[in-house]
N, C-alpha and C positions, 0 to 999 in steps of 0.2 A: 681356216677350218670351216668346214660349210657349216652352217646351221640346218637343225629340221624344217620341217614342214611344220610342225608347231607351234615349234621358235618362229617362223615368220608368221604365223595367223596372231602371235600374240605377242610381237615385237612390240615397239615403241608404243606407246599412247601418248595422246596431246598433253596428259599432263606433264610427264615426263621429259618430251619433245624437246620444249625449252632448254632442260639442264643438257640433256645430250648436243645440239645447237652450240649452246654456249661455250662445250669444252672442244668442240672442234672450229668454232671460228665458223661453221654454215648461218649463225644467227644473222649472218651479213645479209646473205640471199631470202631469208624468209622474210616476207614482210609482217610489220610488228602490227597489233589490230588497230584496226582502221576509227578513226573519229567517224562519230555519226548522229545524224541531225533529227531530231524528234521533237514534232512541237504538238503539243496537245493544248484543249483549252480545260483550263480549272476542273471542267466535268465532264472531260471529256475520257474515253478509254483506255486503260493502263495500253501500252505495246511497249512491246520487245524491240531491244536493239537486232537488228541487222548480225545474222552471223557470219562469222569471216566464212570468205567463199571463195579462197584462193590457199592453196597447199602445193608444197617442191616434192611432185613427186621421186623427182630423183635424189634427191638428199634429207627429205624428210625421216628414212627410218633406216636401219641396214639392210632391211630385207632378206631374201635366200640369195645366199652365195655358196657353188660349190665348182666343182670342177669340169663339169658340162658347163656352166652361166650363170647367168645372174636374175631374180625376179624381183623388181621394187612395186607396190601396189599402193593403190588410193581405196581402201575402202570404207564402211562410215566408221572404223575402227580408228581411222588415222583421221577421215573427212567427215567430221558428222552430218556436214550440211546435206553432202550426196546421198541421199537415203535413196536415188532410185537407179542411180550410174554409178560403178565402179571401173577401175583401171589398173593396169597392170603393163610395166615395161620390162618385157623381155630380153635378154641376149644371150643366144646359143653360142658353143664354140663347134669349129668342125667338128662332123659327126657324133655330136650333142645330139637329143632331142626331149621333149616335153611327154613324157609317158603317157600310154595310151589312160585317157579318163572321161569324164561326162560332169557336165556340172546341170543339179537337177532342178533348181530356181531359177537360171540365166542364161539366154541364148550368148553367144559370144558373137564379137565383130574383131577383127583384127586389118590395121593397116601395117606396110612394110616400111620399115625406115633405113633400114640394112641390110646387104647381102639378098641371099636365096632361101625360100624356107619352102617344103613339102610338107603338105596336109594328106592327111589320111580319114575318111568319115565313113560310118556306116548310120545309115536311117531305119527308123520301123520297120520298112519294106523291105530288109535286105538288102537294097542298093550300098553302091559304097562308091565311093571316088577318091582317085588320088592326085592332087593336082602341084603343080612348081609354081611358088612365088617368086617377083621381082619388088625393088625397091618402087613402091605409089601402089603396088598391087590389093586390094583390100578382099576376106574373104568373109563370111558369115555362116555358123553353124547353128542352126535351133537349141531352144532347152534342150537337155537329155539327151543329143545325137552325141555316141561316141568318135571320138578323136585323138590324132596325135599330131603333135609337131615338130620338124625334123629339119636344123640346121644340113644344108646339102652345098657342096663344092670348098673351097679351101679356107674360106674366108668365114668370120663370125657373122650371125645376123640378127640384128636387133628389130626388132617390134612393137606396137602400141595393142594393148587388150583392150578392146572397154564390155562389159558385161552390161546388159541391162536390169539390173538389183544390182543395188549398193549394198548388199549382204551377200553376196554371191558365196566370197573366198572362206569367211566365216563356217558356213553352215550347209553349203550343198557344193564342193567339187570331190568327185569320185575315183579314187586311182585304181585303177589294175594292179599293184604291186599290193597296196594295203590290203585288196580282198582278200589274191591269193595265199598272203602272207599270214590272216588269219580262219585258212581253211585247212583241215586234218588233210593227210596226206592219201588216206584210204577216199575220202570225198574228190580231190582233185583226179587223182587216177578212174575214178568212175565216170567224171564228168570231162576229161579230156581223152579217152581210151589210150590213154600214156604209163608206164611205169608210177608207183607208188613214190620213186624216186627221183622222178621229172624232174622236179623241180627246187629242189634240194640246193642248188646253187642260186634259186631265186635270193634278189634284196628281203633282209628279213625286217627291212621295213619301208615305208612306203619312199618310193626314190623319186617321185619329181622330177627333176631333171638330169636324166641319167648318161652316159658315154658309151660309145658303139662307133663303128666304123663308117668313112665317110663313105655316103652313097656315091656311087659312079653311075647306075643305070639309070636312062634317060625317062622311061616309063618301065619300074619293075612289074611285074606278075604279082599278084598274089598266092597266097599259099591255096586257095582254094580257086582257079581261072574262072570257074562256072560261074563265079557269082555276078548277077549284073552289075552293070555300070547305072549310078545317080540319075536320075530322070529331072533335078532338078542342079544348075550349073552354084557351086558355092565360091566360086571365085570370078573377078569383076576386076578392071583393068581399069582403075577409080580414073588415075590421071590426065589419060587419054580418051577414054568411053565415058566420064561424068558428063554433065550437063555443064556448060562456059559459059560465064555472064561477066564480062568486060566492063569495069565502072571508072570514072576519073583517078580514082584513091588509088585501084586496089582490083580482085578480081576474086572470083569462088570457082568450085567445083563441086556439083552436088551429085550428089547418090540417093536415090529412095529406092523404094520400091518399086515403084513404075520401069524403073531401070534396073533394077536387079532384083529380081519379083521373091528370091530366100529371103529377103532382109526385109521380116516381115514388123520386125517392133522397134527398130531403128530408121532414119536416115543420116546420111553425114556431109556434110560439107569439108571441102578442103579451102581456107580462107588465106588470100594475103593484100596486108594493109602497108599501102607506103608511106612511106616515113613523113610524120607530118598529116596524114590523113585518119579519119575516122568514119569506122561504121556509125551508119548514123541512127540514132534515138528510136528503137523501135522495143517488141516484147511478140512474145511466142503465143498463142493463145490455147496452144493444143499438147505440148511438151515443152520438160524441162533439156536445159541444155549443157551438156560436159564440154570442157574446152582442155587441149593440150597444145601448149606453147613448141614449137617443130623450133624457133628463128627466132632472135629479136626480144623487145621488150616493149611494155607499152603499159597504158592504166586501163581498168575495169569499172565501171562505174554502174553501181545498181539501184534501182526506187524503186522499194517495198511498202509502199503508203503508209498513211500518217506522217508524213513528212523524214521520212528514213531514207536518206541518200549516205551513201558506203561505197569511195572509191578506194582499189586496193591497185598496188603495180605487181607485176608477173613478167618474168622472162621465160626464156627456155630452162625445159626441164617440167617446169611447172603447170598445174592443173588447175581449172578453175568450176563452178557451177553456178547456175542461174534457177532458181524455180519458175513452174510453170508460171505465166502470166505477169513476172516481175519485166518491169522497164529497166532497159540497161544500153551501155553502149560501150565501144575501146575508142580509145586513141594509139596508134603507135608513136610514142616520145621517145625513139630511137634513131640511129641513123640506117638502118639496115631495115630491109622488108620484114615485117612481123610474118612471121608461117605459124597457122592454126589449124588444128585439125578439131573439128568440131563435132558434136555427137547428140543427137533429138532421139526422145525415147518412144517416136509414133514412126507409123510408117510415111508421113506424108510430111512433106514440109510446109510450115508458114509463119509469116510473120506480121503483123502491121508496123508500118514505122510513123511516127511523131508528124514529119510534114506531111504525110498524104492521109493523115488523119483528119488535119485542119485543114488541108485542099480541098477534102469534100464535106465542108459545111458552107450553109451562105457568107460572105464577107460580112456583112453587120455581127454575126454574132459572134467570131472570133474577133472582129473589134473589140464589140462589148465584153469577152470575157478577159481581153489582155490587153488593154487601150492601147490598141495601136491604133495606125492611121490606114486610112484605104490605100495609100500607097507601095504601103510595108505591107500589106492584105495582098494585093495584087502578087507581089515578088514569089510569097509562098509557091506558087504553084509553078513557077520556071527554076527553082530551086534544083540543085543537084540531088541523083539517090543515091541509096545503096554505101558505098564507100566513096568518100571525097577528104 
């Protein structure tokens, strides 16, 4: 039976999480909270443990289930830690789609993981665009730009949302059915020059993800032809147009802005780590980071100072976040290539990592702060990057 739209904004909570977990046997997959290392001295400043920063997004809650699809969501309802990224795994079935809406606190980003998906967008200006999704295809809509999403051809299509607020789902997405559902019937016939009874067979409440017929036209018409076409392109062909950087481990795929100049408060990376290999020891200085498990399994490991290290493990399925400025790194402890799709909440990417931080200081004083010897000083800087 589906549930509402309600019912999914205020399904499961972490309190709860666990009993529900526990009676279906998922407590297997979620990992239990992490040990974590805090050393202070006698007078020195109370701090907080490390919050867990690893949640299953796919089995973490029921989510909406109905007869178009399904939606499971990480937002700080389920993830408190993500106060500034939320996500959302969709899956349409043929001729499904995600009703037209607007969400008024959160631009959206969306990668394809499935199948075919058609977007529909209208902007301030009028413009509108309608473009066809492939499986690697990534698109991005600003705040407040109206949209829909429309499983197209025979087959279901699954998707990753990530919104930039972690309140997004909560508190600001806008549907078309809920509005019209609570407008008198003499106001809609004014406002559409339609019969007072137009709409009489509308959902008489808000439908989410609703059922229709599967498209077949290749580029449809709109109801209205005059209207221009987007002046700005909302869809990016991530897997093949990203930016490729080949490393011993493992390899990325990035997206910012430079490269897809809509995706103006995210960048993204598409990461894979081989088996046995690790990103190595670095931290973000300018955004926080969301992570989705695509492959594979592997640990997370984060330093939050004051001596707070908190490594948790993550497979597929599952989500993770980092705050700004936290040090962290993965390992893939799997036999299979880790796949990550990754999510920075600036338009620009960057990082420092750990060895090319002590490769530019003199050798005496990374001796002196970690007694090593000048020969292990030397190594530093012929060192592997990136993933190894």
């Amino acid at each position: 039976m589906a549930t509402t739209r309600r019912g999914f904004l205020s399904a499961v909570s972490l309190s709860s999480f666990g009993l529900v977990t526990a009676s279906t046997g998922l407590d297997l997959l979620i990992p239990k909270k992490a040990e974590t290392s805090v050393k202070n001295g006698s007078n020195g400043p109370k701090v907080e443990e490390l919050e867990d920063f690893v949640y299953d997004i796919e089995n973490g809650s029921k989510g909406w289930v109905g007869p178009g699809g399904t939606a499971k969501e990480a937002t700080v309802e389920e993830f408190p830690v993500s106060q500034s990224i939320a996500g959302v795994i969709m899956r349409l079935n043929p001729g499904s789609f995600r009703e037209l809406h607007w969400h008024s606190i959160a631009a959206e980003w969306a990668y394809v993981l499935e199948g075919s998906v058609r977007t529909t967008v209208v902007a301030p200006d009028g413009t509108t665009a309608t473009d066809d999704f492939e499986k690697g295809d990534i698109w991005y809509f600003p705040k407040g730009h109206g949209h829909c999403l429309q499983c197209i051809g025979d087959q279901s299509c699954l998707f990753l949302l990530v919104f930039d607020n972690g309140h997004f789902s909560e508190f600001g997405t806008f549907s078309s059915t809920d509005w019209i559902n609570h407008l008198s019937p003499e106001i809609l016939a004014r406002n559409s020059g339609l019969p007072a009874n137009a709409f009489a067979s509308s959902p008489h409440k808000e439908l989410y993800i609703g059922t229709g017929k599967i498209a077949t036209a290749k580029k449809p018409q709109n109801i209205d032809p005059n209207i221009p076409p987007s002046y700005a392109a909302h869809k990016f062909r991530m897997e093949t147009d990203g930016v490729y950087e080949k490393y011993p481990g493992g390899s990325t795929i990035k997206v910012s802005a430079q490269e897809f100049p809509i995706q103006k408060t995210l960048t993204a990376l598409r990461m894979d780590i081989e088996p046995g290999a690790i990103r190595e020891l670095h931290w973000h200085p300018n955004a926080d980071e969301w992570q989705y498990v695509m492959s594979g399994q592997g640990n997370l490991s984060i330093f939050g100072s004051h001596g707070r290290v908190k490594t948790m493990p993550y497979k597929k399925g599952m989500v993770s976040f980092i705050k700004q400025g936290f040090g962290h790194y993965i390992e893939n402890t799997g036999t299979e290539t880790l796949k990550l799709i990754i999510v920075f909440n600036s338009d620009e990417y960057q990082d420092i990592s750990l060895n090319d931080w002590l490769a530019s200081n003199p050798a005496q004083l990374v001796e002196d702060h970690f007694g090593i010897t000048p020969a292990q000083t030397a190594k530093i800087a012929n060192h592997k990057k990136g993933i190894f």
